[in-house]
LUMDO-57978 format. One line per field, with one value per residue (C-alpha): residue in one letter; chain; x, y, z. Coordinates in nm, 4 decimals. Each point is the difference from the previous one (the first is absolute). Last residue first. Example, Ala and Ser with C-alpha at 12.3 -4.5 7.8 and 13.67 -1.06 7.14 Angstrom:
aa	(s;a)
ch	(A;A)
X	(1.3670;-0.1370)
Y	(-0.1060;-0.3440)
Z	(0.7140;0.0660)
***
This chain:
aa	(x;x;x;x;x;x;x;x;x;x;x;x;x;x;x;x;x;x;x;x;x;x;x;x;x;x;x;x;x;x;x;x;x;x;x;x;x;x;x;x;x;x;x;x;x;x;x;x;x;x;x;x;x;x;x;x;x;x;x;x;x;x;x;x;x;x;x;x;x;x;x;x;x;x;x;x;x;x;x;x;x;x;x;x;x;x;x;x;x;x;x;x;x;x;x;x;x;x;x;x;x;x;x;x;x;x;x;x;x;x;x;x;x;x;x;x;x;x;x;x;x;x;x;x;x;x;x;x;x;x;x;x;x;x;x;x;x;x;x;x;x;x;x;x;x;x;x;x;x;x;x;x;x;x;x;x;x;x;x;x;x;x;x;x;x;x;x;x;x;x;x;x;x;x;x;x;x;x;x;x;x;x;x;x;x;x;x;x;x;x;x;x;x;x;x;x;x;x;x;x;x;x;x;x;x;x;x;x;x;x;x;x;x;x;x;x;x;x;x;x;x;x;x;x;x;x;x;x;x;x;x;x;x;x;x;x;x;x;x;x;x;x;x;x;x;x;x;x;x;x;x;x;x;x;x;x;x;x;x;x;x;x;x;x;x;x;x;x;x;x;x;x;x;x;x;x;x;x;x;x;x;x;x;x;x;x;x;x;x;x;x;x;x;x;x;x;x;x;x;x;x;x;x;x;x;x;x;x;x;x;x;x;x;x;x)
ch	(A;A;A;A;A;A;A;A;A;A;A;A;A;A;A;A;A;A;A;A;A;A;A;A;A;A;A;A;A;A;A;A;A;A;A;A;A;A;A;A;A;A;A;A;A;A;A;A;A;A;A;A;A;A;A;A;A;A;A;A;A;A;A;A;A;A;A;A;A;A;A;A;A;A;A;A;A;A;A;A;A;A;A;A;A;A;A;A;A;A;A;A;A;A;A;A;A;A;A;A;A;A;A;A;A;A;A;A;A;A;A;A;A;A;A;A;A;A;A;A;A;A;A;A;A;A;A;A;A;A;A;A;A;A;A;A;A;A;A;A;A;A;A;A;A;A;A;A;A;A;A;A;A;A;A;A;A;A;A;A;A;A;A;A;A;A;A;A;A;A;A;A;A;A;A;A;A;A;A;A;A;A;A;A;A;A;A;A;A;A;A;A;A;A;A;A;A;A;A;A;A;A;A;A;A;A;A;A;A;A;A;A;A;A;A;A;A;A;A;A;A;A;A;A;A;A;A;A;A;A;A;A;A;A;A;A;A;A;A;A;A;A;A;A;A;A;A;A;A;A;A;A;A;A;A;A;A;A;A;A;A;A;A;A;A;A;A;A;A;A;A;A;A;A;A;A;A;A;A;A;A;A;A;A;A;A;A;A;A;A;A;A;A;A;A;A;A;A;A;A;A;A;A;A;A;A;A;A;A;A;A;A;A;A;A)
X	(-0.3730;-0.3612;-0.1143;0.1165;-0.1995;-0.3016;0.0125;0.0955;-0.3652;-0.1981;0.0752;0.0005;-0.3272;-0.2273;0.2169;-0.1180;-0.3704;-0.2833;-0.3898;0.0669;-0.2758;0.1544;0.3557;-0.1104;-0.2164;0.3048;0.2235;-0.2532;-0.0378;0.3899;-0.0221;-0.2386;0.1379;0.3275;-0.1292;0.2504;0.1273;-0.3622;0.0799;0.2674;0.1805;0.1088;0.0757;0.1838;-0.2676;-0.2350;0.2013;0.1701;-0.1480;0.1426;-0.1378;0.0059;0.1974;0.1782;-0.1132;0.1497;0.1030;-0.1102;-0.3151;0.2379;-0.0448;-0.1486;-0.3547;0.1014;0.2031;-0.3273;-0.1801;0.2383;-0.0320;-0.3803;0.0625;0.2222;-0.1769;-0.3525;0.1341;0.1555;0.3665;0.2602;0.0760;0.3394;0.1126;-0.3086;0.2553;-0.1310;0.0528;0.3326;0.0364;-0.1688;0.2451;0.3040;-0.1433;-0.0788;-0.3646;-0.1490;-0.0787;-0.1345;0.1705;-0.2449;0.1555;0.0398;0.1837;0.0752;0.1500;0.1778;0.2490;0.1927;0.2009;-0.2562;-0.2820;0.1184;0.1249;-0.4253;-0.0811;0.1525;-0.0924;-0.3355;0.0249;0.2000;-0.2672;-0.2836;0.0927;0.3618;0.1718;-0.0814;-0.0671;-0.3070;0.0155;0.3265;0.1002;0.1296;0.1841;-0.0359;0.2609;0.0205;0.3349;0.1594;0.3113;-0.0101;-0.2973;0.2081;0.2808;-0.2713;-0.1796;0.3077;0.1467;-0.3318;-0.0581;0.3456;-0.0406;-0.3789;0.1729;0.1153;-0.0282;-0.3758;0.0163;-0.3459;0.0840;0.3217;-0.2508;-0.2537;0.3204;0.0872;-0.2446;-0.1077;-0.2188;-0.1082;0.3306;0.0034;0.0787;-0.1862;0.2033;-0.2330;0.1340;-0.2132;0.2150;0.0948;0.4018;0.0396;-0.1833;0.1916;0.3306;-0.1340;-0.0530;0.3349;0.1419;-0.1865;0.1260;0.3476;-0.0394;-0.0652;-0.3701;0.0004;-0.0264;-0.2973;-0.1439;-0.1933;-0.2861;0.0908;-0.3164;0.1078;-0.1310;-0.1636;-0.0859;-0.2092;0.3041;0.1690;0.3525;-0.1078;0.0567;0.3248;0.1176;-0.0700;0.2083;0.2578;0.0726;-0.0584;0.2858;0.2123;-0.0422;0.0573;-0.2588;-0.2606;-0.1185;-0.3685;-0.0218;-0.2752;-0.2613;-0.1472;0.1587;-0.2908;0.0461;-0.2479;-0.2501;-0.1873;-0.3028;-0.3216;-0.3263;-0.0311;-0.1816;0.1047;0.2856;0.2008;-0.0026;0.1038;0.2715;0.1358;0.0060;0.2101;0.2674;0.0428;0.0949;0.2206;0.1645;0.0492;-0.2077;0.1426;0.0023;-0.0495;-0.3733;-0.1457;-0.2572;0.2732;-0.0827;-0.1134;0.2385;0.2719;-0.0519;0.1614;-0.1862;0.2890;0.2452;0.2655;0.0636;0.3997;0.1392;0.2305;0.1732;-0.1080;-0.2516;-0.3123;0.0318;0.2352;-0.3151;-0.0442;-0.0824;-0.1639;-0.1147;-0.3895;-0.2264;-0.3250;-0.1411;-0.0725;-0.2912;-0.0298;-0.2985;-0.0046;0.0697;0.3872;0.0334;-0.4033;-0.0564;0.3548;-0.1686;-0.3627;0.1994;0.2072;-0.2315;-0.1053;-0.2659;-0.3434;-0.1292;0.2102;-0.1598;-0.3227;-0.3179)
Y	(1.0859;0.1544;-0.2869;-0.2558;0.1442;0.0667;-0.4055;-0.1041;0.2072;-0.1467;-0.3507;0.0682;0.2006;-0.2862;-0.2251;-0.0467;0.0527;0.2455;0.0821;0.2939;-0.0495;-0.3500;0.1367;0.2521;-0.2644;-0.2090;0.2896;0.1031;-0.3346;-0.0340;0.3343;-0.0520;-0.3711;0.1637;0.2148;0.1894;0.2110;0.1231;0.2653;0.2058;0.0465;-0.0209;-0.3573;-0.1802;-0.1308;-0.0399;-0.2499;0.0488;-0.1383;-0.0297;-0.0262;-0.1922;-0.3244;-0.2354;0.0266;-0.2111;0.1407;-0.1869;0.2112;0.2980;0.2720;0.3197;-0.0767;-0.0906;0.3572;0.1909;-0.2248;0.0900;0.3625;0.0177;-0.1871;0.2374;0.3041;-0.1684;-0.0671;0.3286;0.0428;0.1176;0.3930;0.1337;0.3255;0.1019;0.0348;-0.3731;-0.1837;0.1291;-0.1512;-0.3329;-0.0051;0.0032;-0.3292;-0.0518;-0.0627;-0.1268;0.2139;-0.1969;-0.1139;-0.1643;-0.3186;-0.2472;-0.2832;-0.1851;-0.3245;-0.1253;0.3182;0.1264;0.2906;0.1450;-0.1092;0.2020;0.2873;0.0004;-0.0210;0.2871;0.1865;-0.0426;0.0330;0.3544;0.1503;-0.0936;0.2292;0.0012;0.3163;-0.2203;-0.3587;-0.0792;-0.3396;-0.2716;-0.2575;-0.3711;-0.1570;-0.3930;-0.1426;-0.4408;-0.1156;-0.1229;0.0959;0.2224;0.1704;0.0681;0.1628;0.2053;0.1056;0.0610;0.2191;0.1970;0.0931;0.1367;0.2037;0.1081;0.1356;-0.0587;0.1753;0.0396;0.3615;0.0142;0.3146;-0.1859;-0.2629;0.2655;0.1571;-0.3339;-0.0662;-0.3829;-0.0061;-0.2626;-0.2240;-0.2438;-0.3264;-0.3066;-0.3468;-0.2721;-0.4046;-0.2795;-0.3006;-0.2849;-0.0119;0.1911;0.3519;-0.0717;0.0404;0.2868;0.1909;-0.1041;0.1512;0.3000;0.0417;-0.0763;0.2686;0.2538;0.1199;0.3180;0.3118;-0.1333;0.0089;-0.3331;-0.2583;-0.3444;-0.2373;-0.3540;-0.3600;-0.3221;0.0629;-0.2956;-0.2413;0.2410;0.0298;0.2906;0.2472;-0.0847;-0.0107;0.3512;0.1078;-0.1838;0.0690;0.3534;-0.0151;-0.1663;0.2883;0.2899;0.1958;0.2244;-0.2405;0.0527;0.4039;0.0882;-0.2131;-0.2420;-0.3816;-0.1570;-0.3748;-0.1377;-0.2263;-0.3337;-0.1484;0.2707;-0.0463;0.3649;0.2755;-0.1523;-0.1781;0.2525;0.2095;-0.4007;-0.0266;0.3585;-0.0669;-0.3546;0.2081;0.2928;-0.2840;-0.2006;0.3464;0.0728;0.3309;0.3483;0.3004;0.2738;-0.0810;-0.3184;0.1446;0.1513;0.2641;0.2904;-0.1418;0.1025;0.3706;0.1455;0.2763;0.2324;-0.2965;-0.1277;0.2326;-0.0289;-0.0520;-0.1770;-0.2386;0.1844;-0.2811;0.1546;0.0548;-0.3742;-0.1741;-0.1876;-0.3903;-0.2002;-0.2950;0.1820;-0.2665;0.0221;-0.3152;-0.0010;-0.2649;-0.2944;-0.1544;-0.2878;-0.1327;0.1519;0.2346;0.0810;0.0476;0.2153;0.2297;0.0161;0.0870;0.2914;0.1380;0.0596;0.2248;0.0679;-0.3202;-0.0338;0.2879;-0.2039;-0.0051)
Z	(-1.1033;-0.0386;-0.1981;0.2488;0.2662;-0.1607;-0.1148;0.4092;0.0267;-0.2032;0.0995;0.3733;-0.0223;0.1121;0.1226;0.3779;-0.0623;-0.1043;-0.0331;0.1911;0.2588;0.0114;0.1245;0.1910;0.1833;0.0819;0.0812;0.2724;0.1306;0.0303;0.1591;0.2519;0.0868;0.1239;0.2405;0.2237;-0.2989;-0.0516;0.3299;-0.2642;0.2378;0.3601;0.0346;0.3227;0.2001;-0.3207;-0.0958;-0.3905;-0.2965;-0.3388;-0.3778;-0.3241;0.0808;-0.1463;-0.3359;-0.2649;-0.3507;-0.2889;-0.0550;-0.1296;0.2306;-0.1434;0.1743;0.3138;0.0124;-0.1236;0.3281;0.2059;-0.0411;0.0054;0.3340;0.1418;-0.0791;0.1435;0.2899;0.0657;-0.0762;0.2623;0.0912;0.0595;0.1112;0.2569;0.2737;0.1795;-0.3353;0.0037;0.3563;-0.0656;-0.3446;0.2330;0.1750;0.3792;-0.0949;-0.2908;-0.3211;-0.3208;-0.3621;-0.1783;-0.0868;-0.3283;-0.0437;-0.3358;-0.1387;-0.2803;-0.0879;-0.3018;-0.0331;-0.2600;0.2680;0.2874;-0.2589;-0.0726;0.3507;0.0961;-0.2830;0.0505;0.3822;-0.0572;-0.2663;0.2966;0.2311;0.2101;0.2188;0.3230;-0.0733;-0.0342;-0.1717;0.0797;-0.1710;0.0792;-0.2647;-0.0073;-0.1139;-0.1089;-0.0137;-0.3764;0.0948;-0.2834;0.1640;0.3162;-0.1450;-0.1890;0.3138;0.1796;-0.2596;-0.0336;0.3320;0.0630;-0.2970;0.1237;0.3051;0.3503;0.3634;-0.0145;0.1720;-0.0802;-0.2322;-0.1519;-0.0882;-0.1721;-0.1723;-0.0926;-0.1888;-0.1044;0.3376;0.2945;-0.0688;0.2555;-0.1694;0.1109;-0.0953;-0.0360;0.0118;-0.0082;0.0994;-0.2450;0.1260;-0.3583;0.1929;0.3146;-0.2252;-0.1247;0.3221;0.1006;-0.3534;0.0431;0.3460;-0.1062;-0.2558;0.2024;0.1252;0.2072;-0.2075;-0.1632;0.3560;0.1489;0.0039;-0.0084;-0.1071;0.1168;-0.1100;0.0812;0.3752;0.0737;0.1149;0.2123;-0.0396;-0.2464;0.3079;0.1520;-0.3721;-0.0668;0.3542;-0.0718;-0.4596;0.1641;0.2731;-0.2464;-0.2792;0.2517;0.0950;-0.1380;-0.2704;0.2164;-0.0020;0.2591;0.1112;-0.2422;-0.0011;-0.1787;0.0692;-0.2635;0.0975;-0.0617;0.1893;-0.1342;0.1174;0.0309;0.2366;0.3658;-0.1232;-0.1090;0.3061;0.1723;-0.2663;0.0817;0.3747;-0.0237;-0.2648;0.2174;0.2808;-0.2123;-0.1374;0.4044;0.1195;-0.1357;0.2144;-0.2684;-0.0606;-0.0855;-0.3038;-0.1784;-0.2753;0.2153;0.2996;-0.2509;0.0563;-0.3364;-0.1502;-0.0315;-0.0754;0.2592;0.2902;-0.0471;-0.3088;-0.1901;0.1714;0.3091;0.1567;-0.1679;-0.4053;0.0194;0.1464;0.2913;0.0282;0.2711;-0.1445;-0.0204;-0.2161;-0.1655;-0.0648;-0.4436;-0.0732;-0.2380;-0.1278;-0.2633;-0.3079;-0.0027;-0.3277;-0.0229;0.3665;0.0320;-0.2429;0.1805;0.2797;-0.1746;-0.1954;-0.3416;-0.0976;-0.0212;0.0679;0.2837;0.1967;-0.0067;-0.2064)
***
């Protein structure tokens, strides 16, 4: 058996909509964030080194270039010819409309990039973004915007010095929905003051408010981050392997089989991580969740029925 047989993800979705393979490049354009340039904040979040999330660092190459490298990573483990411009690094809408409609355009010129996935704030997507985005949606291109939520409490985001709340969160998402654009709504597990209570009911507002697509992270140390130095002082301690995958696998379970996964854990190099040490292999924990999965004689789905009724009788 195979990950996919346990639940639905992302590649074996795009497979089954477009009749072939299609691949996400990574992309750094170069953007900040409102929680580090003084908009909002300085620092960022706690946890926030973006090199953990960004494979080509803070100096970025051309798009053109990023996109040439990403094909050939592609190429060596897939047969796949179409991709999706994945702009990753930071906040993506975090410029002015014109800028973006540029700098999204420069990268779909290319005839085997057929869509975008924009990943950015709730705090940072206006309507002219959402209206760009949709207009690239009727031009025939696959469109994905990724919302960084990582928690429905806003204690927990306050914590992380998130800069933005569920409310913000929630507007976007819905503005978005009505549009018709596909979210994805990228959560976060280990978060410090968090346990299993939070996830549920994390994921449960998630779904209320309405989402097509899920991300799940463990949330690990890297250096040059807030969180390294807590983590340093004793004051915060990540999730074990075996935590975070017992956790992901009860979240897999509540979510209704329609929703897409995107992803079900993160890596960081080993240059830059400090903790937990699993972080650095992704294969580990996809394996893990696999074989939690079958030991448990479950699937995607499982408990989503049951539970959205518990829900509904205790409102």
């Amino acid at each position: 058996m195979a990950l996919s047989d346990h639940l639905h993800t992302f590649g074996q979705f795009l497979l089954k909509q477009h009749g072939e393979r299609i691949h996400k490049i990574a992309l750094d354009a170069g953007f900040t964030c409102p929680n580090r340039d003084g908009v909002k904040g300085i620092g960022g979040c706690t946890f926030c080194n973006n090199s953990s999330f960004n494979p080509n660092g803070r100096e970025p190459r051309s798009l053109e270039s990023q996109l040439a490298s990403g094909r050939c990573a592609i190429l060596k483990r897939t047969r796949a010819k179409k991709y999706l411009a994945y702009f990753q690094a930071y906040t993506n809408t975090y410029a002015d409309v014109t800028e973006l409609d540029r700098l999204y355009r420069s990268a779909m010129q290319q005839q085997d990039i057929v869509g975008l996935s924009i990943g950015t704030r709730p705090d940072c997507v206006s309507e002219a973004v959402l209206d760009l985005l949709a207009k690239y949606r009727d031009e025939g291109l696959i469109i994905w915007l990724e919302l960084g939520l990582q928690s429905a409490f806003d204690d927990t985001l306050r914590r992380v010095n998130r800069g933005h709340g569920l409310k913000e969160y929630q507007e976007v998402a819905l503005k978005a929905r009505a549009r018709g654009l596909p979210l994805c709504t990228h959560l976060i597990l280990g978060l410090p003051g968090e346990n299993d209570s939070h996830y549920h009911t994390t994921l449960d507002r998630v779904l209320d408010i309405g989402t097509d697509g899920l991300k799940l992270h463990p949330l690990h140390v890297v250096k040059h981050t807030l969180l390294a130095s807590q983590w340093r002082r004793g004051e915060y301690q990540p999730l074990s392997l075996s935590e975070y995958i017992r956790h992901a696998c009860d979240l897999i379970e509540r979510t209704p089989e329609a929703i897409v996964f995107h992803r079900l854990t993160g890596t960081a190099a080993k240059d830059i991580l400090l903790a937990p040490e699993w972080c650095s292999q992704k294969w580990n924990v996809l394996n893990g969740i696999e074989l939690e999965l079958l030991r448990r004689g479950t699937r995607q789905g499982y408990l989503a029925g049951t539970i959205r009724e518990e829900i509904l009788d205790a409102a």
